[in-house]
The first five atom37 places (N, CA, C, CB, O) and aatype in JSON, in Angstrom:
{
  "aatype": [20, 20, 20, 20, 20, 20, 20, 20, 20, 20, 20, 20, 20, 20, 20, 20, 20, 20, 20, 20, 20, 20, 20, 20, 20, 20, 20, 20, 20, 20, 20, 20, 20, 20, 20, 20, 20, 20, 20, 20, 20, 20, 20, 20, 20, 20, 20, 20, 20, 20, 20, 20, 20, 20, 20, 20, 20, 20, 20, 20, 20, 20, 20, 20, 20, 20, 20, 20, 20, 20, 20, 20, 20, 20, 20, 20, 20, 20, 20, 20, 20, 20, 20, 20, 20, 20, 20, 20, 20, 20, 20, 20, 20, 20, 20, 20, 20, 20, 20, 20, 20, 20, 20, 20, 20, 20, 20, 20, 20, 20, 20, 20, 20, 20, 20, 20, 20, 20, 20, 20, 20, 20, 20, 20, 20, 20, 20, 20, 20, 20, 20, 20, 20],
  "atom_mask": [
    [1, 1, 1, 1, 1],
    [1, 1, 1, 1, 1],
    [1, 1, 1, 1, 1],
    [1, 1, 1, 1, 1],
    [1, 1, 1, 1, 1],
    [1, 1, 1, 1, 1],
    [1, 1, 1, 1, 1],
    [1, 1, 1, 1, 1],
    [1, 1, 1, 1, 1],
    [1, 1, 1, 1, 1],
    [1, 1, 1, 1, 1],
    [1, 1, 1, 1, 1],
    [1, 1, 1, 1, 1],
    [1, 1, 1, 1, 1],
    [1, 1, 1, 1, 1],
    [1, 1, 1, 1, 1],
    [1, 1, 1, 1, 1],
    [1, 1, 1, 1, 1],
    [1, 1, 1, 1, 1],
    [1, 1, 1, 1, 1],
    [1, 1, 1, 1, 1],
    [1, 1, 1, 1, 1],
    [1, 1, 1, 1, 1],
    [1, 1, 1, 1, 1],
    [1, 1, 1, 1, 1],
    [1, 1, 1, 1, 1],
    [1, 1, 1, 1, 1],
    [1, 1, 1, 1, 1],
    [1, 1, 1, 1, 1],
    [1, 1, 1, 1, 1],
    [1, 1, 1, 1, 1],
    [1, 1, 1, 1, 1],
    [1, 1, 1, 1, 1],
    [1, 1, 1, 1, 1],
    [1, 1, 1, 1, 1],
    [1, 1, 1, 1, 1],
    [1, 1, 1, 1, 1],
    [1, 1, 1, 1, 1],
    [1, 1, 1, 1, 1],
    [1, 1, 1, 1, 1],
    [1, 1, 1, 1, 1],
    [1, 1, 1, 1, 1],
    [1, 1, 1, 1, 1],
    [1, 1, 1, 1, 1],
    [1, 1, 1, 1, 1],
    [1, 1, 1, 1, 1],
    [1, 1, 1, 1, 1],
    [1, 1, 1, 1, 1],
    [1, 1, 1, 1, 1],
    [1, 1, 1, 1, 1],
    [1, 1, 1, 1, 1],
    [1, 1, 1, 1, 1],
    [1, 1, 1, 1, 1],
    [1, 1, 1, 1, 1],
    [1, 1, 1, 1, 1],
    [1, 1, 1, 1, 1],
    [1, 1, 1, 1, 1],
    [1, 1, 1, 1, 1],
    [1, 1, 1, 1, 1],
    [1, 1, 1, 1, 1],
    [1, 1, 1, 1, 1],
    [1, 1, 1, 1, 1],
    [1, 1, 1, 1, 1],
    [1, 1, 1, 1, 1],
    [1, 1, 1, 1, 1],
    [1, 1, 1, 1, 1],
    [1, 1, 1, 1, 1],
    [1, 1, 1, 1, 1],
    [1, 1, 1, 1, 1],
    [1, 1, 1, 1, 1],
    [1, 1, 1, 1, 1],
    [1, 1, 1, 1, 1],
    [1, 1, 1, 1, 1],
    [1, 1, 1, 1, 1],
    [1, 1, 1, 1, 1],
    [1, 1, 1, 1, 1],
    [1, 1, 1, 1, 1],
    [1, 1, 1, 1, 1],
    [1, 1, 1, 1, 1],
    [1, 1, 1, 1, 1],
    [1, 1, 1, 1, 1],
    [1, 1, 1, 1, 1],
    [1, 1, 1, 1, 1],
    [1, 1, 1, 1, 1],
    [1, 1, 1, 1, 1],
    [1, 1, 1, 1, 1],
    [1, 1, 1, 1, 1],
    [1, 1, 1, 1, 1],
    [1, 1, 1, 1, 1],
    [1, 1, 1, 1, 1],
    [1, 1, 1, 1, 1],
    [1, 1, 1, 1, 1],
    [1, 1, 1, 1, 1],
    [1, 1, 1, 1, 1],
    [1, 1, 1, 1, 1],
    [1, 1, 1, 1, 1],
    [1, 1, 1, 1, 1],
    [1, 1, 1, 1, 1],
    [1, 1, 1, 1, 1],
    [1, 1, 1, 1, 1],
    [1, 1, 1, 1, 1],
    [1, 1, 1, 1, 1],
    [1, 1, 1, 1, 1],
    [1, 1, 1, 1, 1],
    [1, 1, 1, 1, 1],
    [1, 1, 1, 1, 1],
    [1, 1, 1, 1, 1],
    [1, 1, 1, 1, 1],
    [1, 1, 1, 1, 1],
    [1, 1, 1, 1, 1],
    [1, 1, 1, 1, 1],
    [1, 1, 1, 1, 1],
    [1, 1, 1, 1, 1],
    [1, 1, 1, 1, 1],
    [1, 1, 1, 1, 1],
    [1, 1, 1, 1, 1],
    [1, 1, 1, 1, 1],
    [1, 1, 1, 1, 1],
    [1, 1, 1, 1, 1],
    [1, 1, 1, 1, 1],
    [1, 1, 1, 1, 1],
    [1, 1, 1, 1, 1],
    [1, 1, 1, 1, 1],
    [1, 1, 1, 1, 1],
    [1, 1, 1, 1, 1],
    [1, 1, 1, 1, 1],
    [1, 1, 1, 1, 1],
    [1, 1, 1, 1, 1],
    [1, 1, 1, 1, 1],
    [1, 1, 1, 1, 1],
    [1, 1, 1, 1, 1],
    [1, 1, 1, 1, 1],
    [1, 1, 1, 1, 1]
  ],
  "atom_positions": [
    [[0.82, -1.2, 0.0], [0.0, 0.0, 0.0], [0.86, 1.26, 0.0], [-0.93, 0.0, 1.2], [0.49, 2.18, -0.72]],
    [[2.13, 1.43, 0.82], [2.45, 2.22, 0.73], [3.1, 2.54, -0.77], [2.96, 2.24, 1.73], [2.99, 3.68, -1.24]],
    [[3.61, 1.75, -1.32], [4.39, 2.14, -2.92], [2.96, 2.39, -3.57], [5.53, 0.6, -3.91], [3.3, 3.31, -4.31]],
    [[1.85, 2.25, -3.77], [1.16, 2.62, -4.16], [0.74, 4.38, -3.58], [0.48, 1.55, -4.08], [0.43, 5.29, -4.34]],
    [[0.81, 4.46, -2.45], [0.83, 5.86, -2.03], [1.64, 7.13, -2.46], [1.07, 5.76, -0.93], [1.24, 8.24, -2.82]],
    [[3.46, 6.4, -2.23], [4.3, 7.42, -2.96], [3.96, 6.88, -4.55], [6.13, 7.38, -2.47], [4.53, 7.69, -5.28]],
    [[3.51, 6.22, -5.09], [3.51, 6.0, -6.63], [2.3, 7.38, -7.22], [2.84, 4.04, -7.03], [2.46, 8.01, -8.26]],
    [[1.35, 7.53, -6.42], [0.22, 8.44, -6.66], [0.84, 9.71, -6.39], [-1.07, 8.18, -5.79], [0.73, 10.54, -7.28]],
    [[1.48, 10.04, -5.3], [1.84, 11.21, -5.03], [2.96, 12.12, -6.08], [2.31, 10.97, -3.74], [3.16, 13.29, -6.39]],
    [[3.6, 10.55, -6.44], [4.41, 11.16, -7.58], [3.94, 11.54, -8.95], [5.37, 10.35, -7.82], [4.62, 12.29, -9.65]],
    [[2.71, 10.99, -9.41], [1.94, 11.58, -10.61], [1.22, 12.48, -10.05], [1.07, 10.69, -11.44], [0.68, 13.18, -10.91]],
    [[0.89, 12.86, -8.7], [0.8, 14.39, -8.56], [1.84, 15.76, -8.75], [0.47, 14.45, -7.38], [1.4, 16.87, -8.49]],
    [[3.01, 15.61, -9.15], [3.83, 16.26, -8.62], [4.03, 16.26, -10.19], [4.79, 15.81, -7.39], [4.0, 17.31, -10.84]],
    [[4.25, 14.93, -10.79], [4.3, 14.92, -12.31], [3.18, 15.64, -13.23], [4.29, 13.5, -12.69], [3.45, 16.04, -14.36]],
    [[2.23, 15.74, -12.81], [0.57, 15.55, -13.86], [1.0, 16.95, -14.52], [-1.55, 15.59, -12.8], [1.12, 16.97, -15.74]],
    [[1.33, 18.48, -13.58], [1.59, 19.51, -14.53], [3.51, 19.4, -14.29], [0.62, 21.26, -14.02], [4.19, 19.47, -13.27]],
    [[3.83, 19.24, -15.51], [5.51, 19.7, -15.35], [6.27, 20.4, -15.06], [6.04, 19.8, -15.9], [6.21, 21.43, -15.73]],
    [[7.12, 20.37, -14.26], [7.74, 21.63, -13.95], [6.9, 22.68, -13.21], [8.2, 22.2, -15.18], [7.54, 23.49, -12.54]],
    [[5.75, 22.78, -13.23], [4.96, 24.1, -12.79], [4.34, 23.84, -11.2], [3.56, 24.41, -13.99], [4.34, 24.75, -10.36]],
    [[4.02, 22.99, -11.02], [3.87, 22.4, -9.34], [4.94, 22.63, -8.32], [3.78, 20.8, -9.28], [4.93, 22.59, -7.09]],
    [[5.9, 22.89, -9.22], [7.05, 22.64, -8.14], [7.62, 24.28, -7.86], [8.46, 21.43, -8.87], [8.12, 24.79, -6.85]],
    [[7.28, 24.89, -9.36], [7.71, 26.58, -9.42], [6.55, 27.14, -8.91], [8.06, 27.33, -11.02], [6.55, 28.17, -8.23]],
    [[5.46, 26.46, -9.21], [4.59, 27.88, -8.43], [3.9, 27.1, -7.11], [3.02, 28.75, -9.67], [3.4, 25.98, -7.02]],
    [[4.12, 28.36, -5.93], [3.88, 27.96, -5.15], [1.87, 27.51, -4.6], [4.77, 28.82, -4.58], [1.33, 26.87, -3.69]],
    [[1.52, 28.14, -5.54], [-0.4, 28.27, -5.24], [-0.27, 26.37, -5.56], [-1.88, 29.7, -7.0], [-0.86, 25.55, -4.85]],
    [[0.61, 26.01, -6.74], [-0.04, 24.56, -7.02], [0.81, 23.64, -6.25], [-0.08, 24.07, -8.66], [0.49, 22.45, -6.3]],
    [[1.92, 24.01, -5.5], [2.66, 23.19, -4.5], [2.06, 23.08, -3.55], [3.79, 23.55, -4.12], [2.22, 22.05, -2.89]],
    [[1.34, 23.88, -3.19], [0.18, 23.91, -2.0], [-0.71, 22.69, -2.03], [-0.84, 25.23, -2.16], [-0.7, 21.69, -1.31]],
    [[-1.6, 23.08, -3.17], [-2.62, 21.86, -3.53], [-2.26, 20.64, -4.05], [-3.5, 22.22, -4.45], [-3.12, 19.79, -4.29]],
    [[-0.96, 20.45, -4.27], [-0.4, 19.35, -4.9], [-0.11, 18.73, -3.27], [1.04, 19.69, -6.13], [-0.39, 17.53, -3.27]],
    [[0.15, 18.98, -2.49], [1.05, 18.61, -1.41], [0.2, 18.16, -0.33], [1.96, 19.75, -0.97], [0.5, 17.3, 0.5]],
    [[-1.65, 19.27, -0.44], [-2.66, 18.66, 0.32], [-3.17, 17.39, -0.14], [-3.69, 19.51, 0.44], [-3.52, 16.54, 0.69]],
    [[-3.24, 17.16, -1.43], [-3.49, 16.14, -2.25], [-2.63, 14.64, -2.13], [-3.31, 16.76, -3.52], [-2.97, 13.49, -2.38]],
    [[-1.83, 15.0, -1.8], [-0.77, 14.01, -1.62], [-0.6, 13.42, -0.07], [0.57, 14.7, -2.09], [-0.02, 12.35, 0.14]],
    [[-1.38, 14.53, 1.35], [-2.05, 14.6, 2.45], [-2.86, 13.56, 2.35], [-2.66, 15.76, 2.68], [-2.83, 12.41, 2.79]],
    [[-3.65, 14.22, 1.64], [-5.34, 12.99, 1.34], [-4.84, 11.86, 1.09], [-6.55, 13.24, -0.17], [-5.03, 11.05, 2.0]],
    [[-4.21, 11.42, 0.11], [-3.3, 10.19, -0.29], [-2.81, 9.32, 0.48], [-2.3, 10.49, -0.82], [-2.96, 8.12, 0.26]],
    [[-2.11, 9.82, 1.57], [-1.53, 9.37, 2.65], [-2.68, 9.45, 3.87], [-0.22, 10.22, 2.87], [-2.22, 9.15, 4.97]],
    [[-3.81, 9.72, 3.86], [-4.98, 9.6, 4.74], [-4.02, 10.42, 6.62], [-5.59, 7.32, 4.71], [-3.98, 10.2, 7.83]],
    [[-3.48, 11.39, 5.54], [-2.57, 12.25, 6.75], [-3.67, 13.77, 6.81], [-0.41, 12.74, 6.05], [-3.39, 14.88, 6.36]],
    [[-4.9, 13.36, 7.49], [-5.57, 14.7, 7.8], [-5.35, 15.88, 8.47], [-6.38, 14.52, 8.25], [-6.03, 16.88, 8.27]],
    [[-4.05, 15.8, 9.61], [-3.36, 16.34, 10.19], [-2.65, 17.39, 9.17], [-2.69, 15.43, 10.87], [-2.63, 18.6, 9.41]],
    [[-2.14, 16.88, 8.13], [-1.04, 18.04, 7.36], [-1.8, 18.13, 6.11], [0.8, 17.52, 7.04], [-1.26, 18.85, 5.28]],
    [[-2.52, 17.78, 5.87], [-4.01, 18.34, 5.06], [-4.26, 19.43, 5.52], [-5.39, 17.54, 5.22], [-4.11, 20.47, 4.87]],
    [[-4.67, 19.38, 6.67], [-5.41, 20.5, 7.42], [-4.21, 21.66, 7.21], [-5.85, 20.08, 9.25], [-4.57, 22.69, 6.65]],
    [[-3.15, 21.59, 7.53], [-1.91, 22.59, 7.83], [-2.12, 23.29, 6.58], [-0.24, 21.9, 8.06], [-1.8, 24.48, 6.68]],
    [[-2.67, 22.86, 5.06], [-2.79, 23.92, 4.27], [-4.39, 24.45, 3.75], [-1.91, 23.53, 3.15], [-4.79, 24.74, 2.63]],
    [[-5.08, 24.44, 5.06], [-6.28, 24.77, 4.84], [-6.33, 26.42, 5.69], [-7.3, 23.47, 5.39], [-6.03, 26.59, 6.87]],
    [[-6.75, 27.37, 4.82], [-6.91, 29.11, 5.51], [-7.45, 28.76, 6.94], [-8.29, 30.38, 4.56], [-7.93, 27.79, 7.53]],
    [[-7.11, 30.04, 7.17], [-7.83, 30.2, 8.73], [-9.77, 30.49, 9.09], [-6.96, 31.74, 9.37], [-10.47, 30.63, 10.09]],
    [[-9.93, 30.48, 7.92], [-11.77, 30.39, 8.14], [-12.0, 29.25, 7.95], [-12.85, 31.19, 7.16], [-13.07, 28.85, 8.42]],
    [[-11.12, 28.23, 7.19], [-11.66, 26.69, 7.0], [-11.26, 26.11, 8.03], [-11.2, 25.85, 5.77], [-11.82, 25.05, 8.31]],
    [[-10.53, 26.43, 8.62], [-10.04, 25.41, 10.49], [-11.11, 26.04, 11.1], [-8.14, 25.83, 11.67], [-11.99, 25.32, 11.58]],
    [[-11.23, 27.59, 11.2], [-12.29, 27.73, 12.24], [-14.06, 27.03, 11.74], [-12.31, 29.57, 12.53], [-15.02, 26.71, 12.44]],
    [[-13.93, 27.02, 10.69], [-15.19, 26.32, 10.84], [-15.49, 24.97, 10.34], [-16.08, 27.04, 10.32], [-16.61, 24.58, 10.01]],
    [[-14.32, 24.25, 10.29], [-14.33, 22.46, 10.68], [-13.59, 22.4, 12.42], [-12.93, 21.3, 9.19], [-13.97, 21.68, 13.34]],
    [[-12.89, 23.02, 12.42], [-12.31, 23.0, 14.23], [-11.2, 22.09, 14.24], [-13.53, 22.33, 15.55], [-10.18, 22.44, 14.82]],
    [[-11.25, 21.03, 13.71], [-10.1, 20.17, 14.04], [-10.12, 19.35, 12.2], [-10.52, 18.9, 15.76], [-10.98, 19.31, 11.33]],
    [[-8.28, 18.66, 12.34], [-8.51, 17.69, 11.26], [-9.56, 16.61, 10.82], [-7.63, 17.13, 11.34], [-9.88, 16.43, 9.64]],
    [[-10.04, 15.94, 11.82], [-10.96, 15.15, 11.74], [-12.02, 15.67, 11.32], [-11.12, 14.6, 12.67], [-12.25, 15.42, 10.13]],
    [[-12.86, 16.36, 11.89], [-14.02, 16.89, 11.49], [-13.95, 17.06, 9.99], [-14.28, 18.14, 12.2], [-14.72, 16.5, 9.21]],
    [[-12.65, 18.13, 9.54], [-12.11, 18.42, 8.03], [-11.99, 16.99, 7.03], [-10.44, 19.14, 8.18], [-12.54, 16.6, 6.0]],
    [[-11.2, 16.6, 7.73], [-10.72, 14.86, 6.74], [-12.41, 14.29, 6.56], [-9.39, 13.16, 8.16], [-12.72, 13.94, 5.42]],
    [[-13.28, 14.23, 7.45], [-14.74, 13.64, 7.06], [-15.97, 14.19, 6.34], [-15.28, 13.36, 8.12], [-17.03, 13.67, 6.01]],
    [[-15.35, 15.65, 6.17], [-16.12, 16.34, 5.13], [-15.54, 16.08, 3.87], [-16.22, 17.79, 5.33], [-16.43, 15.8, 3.07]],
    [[-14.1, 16.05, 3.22], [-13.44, 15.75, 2.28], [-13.59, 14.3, 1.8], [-12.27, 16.09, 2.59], [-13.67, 14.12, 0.59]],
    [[-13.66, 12.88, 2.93], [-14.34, 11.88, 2.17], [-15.34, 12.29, 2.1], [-14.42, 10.67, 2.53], [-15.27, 13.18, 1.24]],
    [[-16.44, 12.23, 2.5], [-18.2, 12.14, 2.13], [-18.25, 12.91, 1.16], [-19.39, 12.66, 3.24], [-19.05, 12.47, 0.33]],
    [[-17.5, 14.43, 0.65], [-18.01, 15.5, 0.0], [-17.44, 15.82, -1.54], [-17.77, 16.6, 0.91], [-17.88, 16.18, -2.63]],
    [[-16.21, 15.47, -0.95], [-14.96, 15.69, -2.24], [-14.25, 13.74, -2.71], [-13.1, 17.06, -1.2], [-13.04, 13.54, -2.81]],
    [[-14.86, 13.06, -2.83], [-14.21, 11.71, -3.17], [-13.04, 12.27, -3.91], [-15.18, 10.6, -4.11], [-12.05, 12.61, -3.26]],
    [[-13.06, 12.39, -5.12], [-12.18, 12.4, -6.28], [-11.31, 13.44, -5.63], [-12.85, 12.76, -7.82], [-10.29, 13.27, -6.29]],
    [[-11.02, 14.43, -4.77], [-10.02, 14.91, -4.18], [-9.33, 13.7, -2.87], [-10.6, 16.37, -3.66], [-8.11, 13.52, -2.81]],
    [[-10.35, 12.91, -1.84], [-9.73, 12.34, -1.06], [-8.62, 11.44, -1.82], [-10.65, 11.73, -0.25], [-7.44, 11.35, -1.5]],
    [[-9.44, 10.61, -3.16], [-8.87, 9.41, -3.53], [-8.46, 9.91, -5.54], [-10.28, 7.87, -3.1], [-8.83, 9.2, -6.48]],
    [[-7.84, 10.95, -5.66], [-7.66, 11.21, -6.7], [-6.65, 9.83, -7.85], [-7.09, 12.6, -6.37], [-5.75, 9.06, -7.5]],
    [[-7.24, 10.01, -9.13], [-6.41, 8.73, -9.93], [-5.17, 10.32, -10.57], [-7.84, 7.41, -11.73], [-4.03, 10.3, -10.09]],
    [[-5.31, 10.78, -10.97], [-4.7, 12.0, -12.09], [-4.92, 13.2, -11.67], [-5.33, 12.06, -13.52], [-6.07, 13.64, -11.64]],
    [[-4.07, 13.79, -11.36], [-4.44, 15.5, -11.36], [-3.81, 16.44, -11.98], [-4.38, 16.09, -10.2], [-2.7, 16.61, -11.49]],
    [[-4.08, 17.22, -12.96], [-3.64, 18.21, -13.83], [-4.0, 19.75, -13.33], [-4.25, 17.89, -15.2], [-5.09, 20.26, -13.1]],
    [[-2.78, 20.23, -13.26], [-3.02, 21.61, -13.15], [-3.52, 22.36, -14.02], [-2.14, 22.15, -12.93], [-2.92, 22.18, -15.08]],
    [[-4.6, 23.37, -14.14], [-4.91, 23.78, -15.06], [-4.8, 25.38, -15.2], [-5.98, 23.24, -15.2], [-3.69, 25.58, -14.7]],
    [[-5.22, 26.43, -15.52], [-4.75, 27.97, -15.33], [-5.81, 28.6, -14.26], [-4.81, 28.9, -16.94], [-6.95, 28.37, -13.85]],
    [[-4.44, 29.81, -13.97], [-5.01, 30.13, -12.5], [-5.11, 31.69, -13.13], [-3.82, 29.75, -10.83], [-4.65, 32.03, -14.23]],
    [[-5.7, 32.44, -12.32], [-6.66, 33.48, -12.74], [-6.54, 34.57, -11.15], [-8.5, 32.62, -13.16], [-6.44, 34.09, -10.02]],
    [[-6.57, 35.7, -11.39], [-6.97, 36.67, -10.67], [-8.26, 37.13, -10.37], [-6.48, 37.45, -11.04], [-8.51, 38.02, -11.18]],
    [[-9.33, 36.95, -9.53], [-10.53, 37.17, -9.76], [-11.15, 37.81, -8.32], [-11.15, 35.85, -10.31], [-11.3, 37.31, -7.2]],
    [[-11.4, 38.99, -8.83], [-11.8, 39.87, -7.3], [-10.71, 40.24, -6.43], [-12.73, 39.01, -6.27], [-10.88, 40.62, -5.27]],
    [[-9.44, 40.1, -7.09], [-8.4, 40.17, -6.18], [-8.0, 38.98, -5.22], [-8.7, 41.22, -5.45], [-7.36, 39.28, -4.21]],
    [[-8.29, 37.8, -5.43], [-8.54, 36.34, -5.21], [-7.62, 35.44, -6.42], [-10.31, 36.05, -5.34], [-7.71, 35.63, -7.63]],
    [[-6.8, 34.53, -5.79], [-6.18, 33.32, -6.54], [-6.96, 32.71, -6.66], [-5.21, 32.58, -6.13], [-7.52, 32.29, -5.65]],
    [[-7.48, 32.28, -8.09], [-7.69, 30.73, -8.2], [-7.32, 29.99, -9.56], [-9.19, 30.45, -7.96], [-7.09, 30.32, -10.72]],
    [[-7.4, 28.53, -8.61], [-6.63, 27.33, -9.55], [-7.15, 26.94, -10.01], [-6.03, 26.36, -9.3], [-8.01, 26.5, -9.25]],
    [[-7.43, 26.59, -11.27], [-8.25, 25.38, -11.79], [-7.81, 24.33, -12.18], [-8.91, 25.59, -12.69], [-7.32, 24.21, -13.3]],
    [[-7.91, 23.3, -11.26], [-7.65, 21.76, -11.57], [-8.74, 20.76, -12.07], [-7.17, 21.14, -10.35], [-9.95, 20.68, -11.85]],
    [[-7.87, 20.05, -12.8], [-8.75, 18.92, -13.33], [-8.15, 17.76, -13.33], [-9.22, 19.08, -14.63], [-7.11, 17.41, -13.88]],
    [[-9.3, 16.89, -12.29], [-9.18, 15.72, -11.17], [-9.82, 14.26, -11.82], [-10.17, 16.23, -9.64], [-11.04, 14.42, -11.94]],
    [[-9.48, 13.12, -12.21], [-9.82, 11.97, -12.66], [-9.85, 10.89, -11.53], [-8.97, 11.68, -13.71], [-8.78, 10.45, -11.1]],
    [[-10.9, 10.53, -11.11], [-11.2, 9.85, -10.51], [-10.94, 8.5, -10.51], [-11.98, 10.1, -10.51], [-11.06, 8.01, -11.63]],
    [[-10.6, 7.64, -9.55], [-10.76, 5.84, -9.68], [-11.7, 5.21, -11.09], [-11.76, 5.22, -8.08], [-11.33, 4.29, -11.81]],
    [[-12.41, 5.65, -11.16], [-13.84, 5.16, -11.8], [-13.84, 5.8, -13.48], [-15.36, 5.91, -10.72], [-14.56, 5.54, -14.44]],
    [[-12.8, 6.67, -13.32], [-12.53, 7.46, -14.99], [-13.03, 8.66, -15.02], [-13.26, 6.76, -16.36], [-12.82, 9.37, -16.0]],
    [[-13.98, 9.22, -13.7], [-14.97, 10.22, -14.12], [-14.04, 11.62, -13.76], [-16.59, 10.05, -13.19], [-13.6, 11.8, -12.63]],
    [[-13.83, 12.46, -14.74], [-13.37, 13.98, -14.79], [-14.08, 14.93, -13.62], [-13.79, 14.61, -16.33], [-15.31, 14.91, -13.61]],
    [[-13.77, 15.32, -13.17], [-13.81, 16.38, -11.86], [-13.47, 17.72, -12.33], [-12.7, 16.01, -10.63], [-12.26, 17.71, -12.1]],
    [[-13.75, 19.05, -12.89], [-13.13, 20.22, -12.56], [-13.66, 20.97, -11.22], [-13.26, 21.06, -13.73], [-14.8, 21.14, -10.78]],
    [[-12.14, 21.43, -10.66], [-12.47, 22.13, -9.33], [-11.4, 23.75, -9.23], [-12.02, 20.8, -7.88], [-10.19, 23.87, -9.41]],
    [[-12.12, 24.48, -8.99], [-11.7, 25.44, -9.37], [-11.18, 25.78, -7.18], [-13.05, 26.46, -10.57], [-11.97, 25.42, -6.3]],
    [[-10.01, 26.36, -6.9], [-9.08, 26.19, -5.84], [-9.18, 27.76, -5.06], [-7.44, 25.74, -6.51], [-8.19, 28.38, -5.47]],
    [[-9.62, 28.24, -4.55], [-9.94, 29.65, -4.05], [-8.74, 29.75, -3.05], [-11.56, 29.86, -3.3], [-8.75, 29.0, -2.08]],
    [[-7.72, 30.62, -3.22], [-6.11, 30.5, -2.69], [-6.13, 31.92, -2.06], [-4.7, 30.26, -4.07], [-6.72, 32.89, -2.55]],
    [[-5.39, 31.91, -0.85], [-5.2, 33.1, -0.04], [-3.72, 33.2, 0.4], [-6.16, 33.08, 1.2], [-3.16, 32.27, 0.98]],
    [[-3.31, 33.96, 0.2], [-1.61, 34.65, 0.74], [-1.71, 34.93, 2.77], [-1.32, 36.94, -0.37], [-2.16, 35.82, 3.49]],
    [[-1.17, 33.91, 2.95], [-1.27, 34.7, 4.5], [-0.08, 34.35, 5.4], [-2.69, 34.23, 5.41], [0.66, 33.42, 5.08]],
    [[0.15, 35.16, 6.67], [1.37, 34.8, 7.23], [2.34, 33.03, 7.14], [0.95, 35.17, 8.66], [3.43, 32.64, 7.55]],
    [[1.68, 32.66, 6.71], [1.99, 31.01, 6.54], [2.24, 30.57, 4.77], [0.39, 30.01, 7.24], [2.61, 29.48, 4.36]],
    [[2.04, 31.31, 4.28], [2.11, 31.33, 2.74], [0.97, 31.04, 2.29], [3.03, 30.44, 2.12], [0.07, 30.85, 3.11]],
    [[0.73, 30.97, 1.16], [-0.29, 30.54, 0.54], [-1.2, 28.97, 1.07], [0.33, 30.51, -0.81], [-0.71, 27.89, 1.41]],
    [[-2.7, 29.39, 0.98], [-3.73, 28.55, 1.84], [-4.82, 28.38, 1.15], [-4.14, 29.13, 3.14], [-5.03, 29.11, 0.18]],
    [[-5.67, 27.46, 1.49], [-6.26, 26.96, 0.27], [-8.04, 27.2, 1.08], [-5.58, 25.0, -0.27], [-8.6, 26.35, 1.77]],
    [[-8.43, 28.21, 0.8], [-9.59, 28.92, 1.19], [-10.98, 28.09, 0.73], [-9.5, 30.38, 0.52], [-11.93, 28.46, 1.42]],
    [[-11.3, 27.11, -0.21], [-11.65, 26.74, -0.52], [-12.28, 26.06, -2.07], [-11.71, 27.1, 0.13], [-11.93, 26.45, -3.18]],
    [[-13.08, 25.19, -1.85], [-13.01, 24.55, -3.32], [-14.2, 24.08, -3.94], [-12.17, 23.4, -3.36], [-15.0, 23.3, -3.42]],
    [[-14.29, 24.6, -5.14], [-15.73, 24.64, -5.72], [-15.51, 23.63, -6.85], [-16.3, 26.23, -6.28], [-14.44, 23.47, -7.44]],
    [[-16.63, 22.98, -7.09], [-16.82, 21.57, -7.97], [-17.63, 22.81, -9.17], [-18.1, 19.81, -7.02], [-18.67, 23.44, -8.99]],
    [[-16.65, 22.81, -10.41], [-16.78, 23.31, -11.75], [-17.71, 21.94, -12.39], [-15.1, 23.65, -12.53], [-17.64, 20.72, -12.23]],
    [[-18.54, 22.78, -13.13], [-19.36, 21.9, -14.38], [-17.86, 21.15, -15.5], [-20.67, 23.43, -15.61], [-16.93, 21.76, -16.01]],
    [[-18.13, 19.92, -15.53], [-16.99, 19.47, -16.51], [-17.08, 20.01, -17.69], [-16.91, 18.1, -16.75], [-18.09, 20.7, -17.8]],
    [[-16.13, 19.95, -19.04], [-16.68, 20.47, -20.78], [-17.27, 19.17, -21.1], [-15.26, 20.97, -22.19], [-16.78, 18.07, -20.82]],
    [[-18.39, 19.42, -21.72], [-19.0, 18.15, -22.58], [-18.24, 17.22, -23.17], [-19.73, 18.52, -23.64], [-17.22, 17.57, -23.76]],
    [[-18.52, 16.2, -23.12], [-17.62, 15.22, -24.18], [-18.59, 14.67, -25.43], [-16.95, 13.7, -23.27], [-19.35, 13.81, -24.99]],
    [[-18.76, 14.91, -26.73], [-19.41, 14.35, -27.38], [-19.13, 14.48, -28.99], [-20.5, 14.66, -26.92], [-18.09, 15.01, -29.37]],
    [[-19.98, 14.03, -29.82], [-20.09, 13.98, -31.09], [-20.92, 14.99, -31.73], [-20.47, 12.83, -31.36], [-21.06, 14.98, -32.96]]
  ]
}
């Protein structure tokens, strides 16, 4: 189990090239992701803002909203970084997340600058692009 753990974590780190590692907004989310992976809710939590601790309170509480709510973030198959945007004076990321099961996820990453560096304020489940003929 565990080589399967660092094996995932490392196609997180791989999925965007080079750019996970230079910018720090997607080292963030690459690194909570890789948290989830390791079912380490403790240092999950360490890159969650200070309004998302105060209103889960502890890791646990946090780690059990992320299974029940966010699957394809707890147990991600692929994650690609996608472009990040200035909006309202607000970071955000847009990733796109492939699930166990094949199913595409876009989640767009609401990022905050704060005494601790960059924090991951929260995360909104984007409509996927159509796939068709």
């Amino acid at each position: 189990m565990r080589l399967t753990l660092a094996t995932l974590a490392l196609c997180l780190t791989l999925a965007a090239p080079g750019h996970a590692q230079d910018d720090p907004v997607q080292r963030v989310i690459s690194d909570q992701l890789a948290a989830f992976l390791a079912d380490d809710f403790d240092e999950a939590f360490t890159h969650a803002s200070p309004n998302i601790k105060r209103l889960f309170g502890t890791s646990e509480r946090f780690g059990q909203m992320v299974r029940n709510g966010y699957p394809m973030v707890h147990r991600p198959d692929q994650v690609t970084m996608l472009d990040q945007r200035q909006i309202d004076g607000q970071v955000m990321q847009r990733v796109m997340i492939r699930d166990a099961a094949g199913r595409v996820h876009m989640l767009a990453y609401q990022m905050i600058e704060t005494d601790q560096g960059w924090q991951i304020n929260g995360v909104q489940l984007l409509r996927a692009p159509e796939v068709g003929a």
